[in-house]
N, C-alpha and C positions, 0 to 999 in steps of 0.2 A: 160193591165192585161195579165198573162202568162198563157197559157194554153198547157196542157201534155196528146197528145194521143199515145199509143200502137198500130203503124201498124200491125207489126206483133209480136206473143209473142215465147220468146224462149225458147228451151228445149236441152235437150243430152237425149240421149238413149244410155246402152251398153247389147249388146244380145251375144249370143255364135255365133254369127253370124260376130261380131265386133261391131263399138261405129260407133255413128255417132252425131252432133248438130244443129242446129239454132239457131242465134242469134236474142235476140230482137232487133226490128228497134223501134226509139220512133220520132214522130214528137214533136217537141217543135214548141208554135208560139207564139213569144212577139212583141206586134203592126205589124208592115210590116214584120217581119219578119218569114220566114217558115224555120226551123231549122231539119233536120235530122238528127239524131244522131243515125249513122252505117247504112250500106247500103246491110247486109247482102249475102247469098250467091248467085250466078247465078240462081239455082237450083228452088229458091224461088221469081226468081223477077217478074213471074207473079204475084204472090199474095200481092209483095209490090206494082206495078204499080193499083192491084183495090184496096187495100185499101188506094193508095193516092186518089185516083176519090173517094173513098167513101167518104173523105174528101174534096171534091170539088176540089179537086189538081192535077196536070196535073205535069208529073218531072221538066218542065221549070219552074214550082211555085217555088220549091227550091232553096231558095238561099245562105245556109249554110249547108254545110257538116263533121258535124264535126268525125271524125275516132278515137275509141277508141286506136284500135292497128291495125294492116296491116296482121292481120291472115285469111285467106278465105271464113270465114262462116260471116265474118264483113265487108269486102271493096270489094268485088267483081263484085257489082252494081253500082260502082262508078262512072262509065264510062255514064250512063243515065242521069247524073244532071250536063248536060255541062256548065247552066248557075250560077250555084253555087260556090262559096269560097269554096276549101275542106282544113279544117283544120286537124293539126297532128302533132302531138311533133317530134321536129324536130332529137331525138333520136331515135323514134321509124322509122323514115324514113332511118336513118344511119344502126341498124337491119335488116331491109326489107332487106337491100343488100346482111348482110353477119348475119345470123342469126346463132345462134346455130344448131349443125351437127345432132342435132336430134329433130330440132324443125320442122317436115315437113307441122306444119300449116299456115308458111308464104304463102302468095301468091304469088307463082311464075312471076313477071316481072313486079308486081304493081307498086312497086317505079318508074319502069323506064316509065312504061304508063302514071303516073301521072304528068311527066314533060310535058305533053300537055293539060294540066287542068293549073285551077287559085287555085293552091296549097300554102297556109301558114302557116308559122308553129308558133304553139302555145306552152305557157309553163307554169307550175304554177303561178298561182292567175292572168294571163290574164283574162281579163273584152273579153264576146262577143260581148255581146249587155245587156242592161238593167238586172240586176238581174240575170244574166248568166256569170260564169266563170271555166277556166280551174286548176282542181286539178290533179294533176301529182300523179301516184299510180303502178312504176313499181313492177314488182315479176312476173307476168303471162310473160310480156313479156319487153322489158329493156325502153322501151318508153311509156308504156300503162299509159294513162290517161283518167279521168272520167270528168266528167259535174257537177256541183253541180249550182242548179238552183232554184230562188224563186216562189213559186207556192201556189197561195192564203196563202201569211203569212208565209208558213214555207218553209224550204229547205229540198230540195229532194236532191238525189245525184243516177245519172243516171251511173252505177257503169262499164258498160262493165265485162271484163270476170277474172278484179281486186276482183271482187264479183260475181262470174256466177252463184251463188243458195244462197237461204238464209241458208243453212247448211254450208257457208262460215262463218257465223257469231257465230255458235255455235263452229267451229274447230279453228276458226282465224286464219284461211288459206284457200282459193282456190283449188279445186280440182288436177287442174294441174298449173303447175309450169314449165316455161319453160324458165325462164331466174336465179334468185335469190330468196330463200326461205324467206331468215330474209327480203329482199325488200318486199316481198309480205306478210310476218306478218305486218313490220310497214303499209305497204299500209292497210290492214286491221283497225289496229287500228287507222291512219289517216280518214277514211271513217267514222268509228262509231263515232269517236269526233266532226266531222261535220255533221251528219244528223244522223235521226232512221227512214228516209223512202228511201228503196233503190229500182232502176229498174236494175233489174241483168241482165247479159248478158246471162243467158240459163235458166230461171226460171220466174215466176209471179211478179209482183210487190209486195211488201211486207213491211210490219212497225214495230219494234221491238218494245214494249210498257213491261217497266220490264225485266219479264225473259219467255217475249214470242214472237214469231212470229206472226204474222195474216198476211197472203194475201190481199190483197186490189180490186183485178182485176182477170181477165183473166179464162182462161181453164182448166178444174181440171185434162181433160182427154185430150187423143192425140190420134187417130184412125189411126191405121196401115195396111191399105189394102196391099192383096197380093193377086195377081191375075197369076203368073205365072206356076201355073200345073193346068192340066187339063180342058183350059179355063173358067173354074166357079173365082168365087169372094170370097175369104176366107175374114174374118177381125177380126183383135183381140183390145182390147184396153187395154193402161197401162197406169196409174194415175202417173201425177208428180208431186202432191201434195203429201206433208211428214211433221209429225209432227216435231219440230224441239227444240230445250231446247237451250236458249244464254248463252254464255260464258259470263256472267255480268261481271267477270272483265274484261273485254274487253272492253263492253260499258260505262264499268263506269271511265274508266282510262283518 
């Protein structure tokens, strides 16, 4: 039986201050298998290393990596699960080199790091492992592919940043777009024809039931300390939970 936990859950912030995100990291595990899907940014891999231990997991547990796209806030931990397969549409590794001129969220020199890992590439409707396959869903970026995965009965579809909020499903479109707009509609409307439970790549897990969203998991709140004047401890918190209205013909098509 398969089973689907939220290491870490992701969000985007934009302040007057500028934008910044985290991606969700999601352990997938079907029999032997320990699946991570996206390896999020440097910044945060303390906090992926304790929630694999909170999960009994140690990063040598990993032995599948699969990469949504090759943007900094998703593969920049890659480098810690030396004993893992890292899977990646092998377009989106072609990108990695020579990305658009103003896509600056590739990660600088991934691709070429990766040639010393057990890297393969993956393509639409590839089988992982049991009830695990690759759906291809370019627009955010010209290789991004998501997971579509069975989980007690139904299919889930572990979306990356093809779907990074569930307000992707109300616009049928992505926030940002850094390869092709109309790729990143159809990838929209491909995602909602195969599933109505999506783990986005900057947002809660979520299930569209009608003409609504519900959350299913995770943090309503995100706590932003700042600690830089005056050595005291200021802290504020912003909600990234939003009520959200579906674009039904989208889901319905």
């Amino acid at each position: 039986m398969a089973t689907l936990d939220v290491l870490t859950y992701g969000f985007a912030l934009t302040t007057d201050q500028g934008s910044f995100g985290y991606s969700t990291n999601s352990l997938l595990r079907v029999g032997s298998h320990n699946i991570l899907i996206d390896t999020g940014p440097s910044s945060r891999r303390p906090f992926l290393v304790k929630a694999l231990k909170a999960k009994g997991l140690e990063a040598d547990d990993i032995d599948i990596v699969i990469l949504t796209h090759m943007h900094w806030d998703h593969c920049q931990n890659t480098d810690l699960f030396t004993n893992a397969r890292v899977l990646v549409n092998p377009t989106e590794i072609d990108y990695a080199r020579n990305p658009n001129k103003w896509d600056l969220a590739v990660a600088s020199g991934m691709a070429d790091m990766m040639r010393n890992m057990k890297v393969d590439t993956v393509s639409e409707g590839d089988k992982i492992v049991d009830g695990v396959s690759i759906i291809e869903t370019p627009g955010h970026t010209k290789g991004h592919m998501s997971i579509l995965a069975e989980i007690n009965g139904e299919n889930v579809l572990l979306a990356g940043d093809a779907m990074p909020e569930s307000g992707t499903v109300a616009r049928g479109l992505p926030y940002n777009v850094f390869w092709d707009v109309e790729d990143a509609q159809e990838s929209v409307e491909k995602m909602v024809a195969a599933s109505n439970v999506f783990y986005p790549g900057h947002d809660r897990p979520f299930r569209v039931e009608g003409d609504e969203i519900n959350y299913l998991e995770g943090p309503e709140n995100i706590h932003i300390m700042d600690s830089t004047e005056g050595g005291g401890t200021a802290s504020l918190t912003f909600t990234v939970s939003a009520s959200r209205i579906v674009n039904v013909d989208i889901v319905q098509k």
